[in-house]
C-alpha positions in Angstrom: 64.1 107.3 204.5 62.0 104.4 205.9 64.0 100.9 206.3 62.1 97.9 205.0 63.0 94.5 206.1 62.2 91.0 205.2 58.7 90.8 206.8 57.9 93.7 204.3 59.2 91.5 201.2 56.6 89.7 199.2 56.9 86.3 201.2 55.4 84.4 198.5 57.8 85.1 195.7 60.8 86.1 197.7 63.6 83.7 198.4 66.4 83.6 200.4 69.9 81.9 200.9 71.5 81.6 204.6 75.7 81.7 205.5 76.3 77.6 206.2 76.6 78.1 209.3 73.6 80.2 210.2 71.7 77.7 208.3 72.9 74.1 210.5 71.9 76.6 213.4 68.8 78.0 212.1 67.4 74.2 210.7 69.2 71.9 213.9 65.9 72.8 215.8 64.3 70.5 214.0 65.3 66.7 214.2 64.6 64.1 211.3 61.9 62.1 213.1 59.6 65.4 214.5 58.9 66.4 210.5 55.3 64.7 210.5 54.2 66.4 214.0 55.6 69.6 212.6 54.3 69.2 209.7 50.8 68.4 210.5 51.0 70.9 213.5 51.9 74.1 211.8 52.0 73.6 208.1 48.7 71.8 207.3 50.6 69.0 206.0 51.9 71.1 203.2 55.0 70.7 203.2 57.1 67.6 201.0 59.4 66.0 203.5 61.4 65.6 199.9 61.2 69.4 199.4 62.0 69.6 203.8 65.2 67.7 203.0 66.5 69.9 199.9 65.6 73.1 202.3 67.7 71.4 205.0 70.7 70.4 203.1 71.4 74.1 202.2 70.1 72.6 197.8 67.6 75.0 197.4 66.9 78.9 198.2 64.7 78.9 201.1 61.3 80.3 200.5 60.8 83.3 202.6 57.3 82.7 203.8 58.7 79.2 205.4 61.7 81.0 207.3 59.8 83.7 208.6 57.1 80.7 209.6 60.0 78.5 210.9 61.5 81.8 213.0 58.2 82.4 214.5 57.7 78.7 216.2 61.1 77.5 216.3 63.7 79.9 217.0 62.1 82.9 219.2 65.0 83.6 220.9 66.6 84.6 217.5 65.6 88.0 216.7 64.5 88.9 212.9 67.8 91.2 212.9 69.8 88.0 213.4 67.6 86.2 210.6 68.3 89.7 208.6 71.8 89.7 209.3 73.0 85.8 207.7 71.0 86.5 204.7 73.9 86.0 202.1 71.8 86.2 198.8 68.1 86.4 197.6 66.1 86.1 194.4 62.7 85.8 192.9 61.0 83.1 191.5 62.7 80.5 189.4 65.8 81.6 187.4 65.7 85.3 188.4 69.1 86.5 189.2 70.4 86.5 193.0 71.2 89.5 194.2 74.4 88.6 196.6 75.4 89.9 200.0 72.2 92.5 200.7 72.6 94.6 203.6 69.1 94.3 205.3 67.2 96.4 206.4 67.3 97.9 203.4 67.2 101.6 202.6 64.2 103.1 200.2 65.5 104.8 197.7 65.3 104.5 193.3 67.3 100.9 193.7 64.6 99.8 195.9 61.7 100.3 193.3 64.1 98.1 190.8 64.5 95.2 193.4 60.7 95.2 194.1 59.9 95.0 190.3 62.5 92.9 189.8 61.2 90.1 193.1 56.9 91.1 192.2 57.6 90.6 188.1 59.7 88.4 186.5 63.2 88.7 187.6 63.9 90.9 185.1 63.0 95.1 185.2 65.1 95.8 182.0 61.4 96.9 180.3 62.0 95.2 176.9 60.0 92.3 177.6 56.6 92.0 175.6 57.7 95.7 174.0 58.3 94.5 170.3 56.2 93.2 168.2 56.5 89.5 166.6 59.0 88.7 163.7 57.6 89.6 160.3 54.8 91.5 161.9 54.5 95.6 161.4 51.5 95.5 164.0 49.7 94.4 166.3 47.3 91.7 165.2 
């Protein structure tokens, strides 16, 4: 059975949720006044210092592509098992459900190929969705 772990996630559509105090740890690197050099420096000034702040105050699941990012330049010392370890929840895009207290690195088996569909598609993988037709129609038009 081959492990996967967050770096094998889709980091664009994945997102992920921290203990509390994991997260003061993980974001205390950073102090209020350094944003616009770290910003500049390693994001190409994408980031919102808005978005930054909502990250920071534990408001919003963290995008996975900016912790992995944020790992990398900030907090070397910290291994990824670490990282993998304080992972309390994680979800897809918008409202797809969380899935709470995941025990990374996961193991491949049939749940796996649900969670993937379920973080690459929609948030859902129940496989009703865009299987019936319209109301009042008998076929396809």
């Amino acid at each position: 059975m081959r492990n996967i772990h967050i770096t094998e996630l889709p980091t664009d559509r994945t997102y992920v949720q921290f203990s509390k105090e994991f997260h003061q740890k993980f974001f205390n690197v950073i102090k209020k006044g350094r944003f616009e050099e770290i910003n500049y420096k390693f994001f190409g000034c994408k980031l919102n210092y808005n978005t930054f702040k909502q990250w920071r105050q534990r408001k919003n699941f963290l995008p996975l592509w900016y912790v992995l990012k944020h790992q990398e330049i900030f907090v070397k010392n910290m291994p990824l098992t670490i990282v993998e370890k304080n992972i309390i929840a994680y979800k897809g895009p918008s409202s797809s459900t969380i899935i709470k207290f995941p025990n990374f690195p996961l193991q491949e088996d049939k749940r796996m190929i649900k969670i993937l569909a379920h973080l690459i598609g929609d948030g859902s993988v129940s496989g009703a969705f865009g299987t019936a037709l319209p109301k009042g129609k008998s076929h396809s038009e």
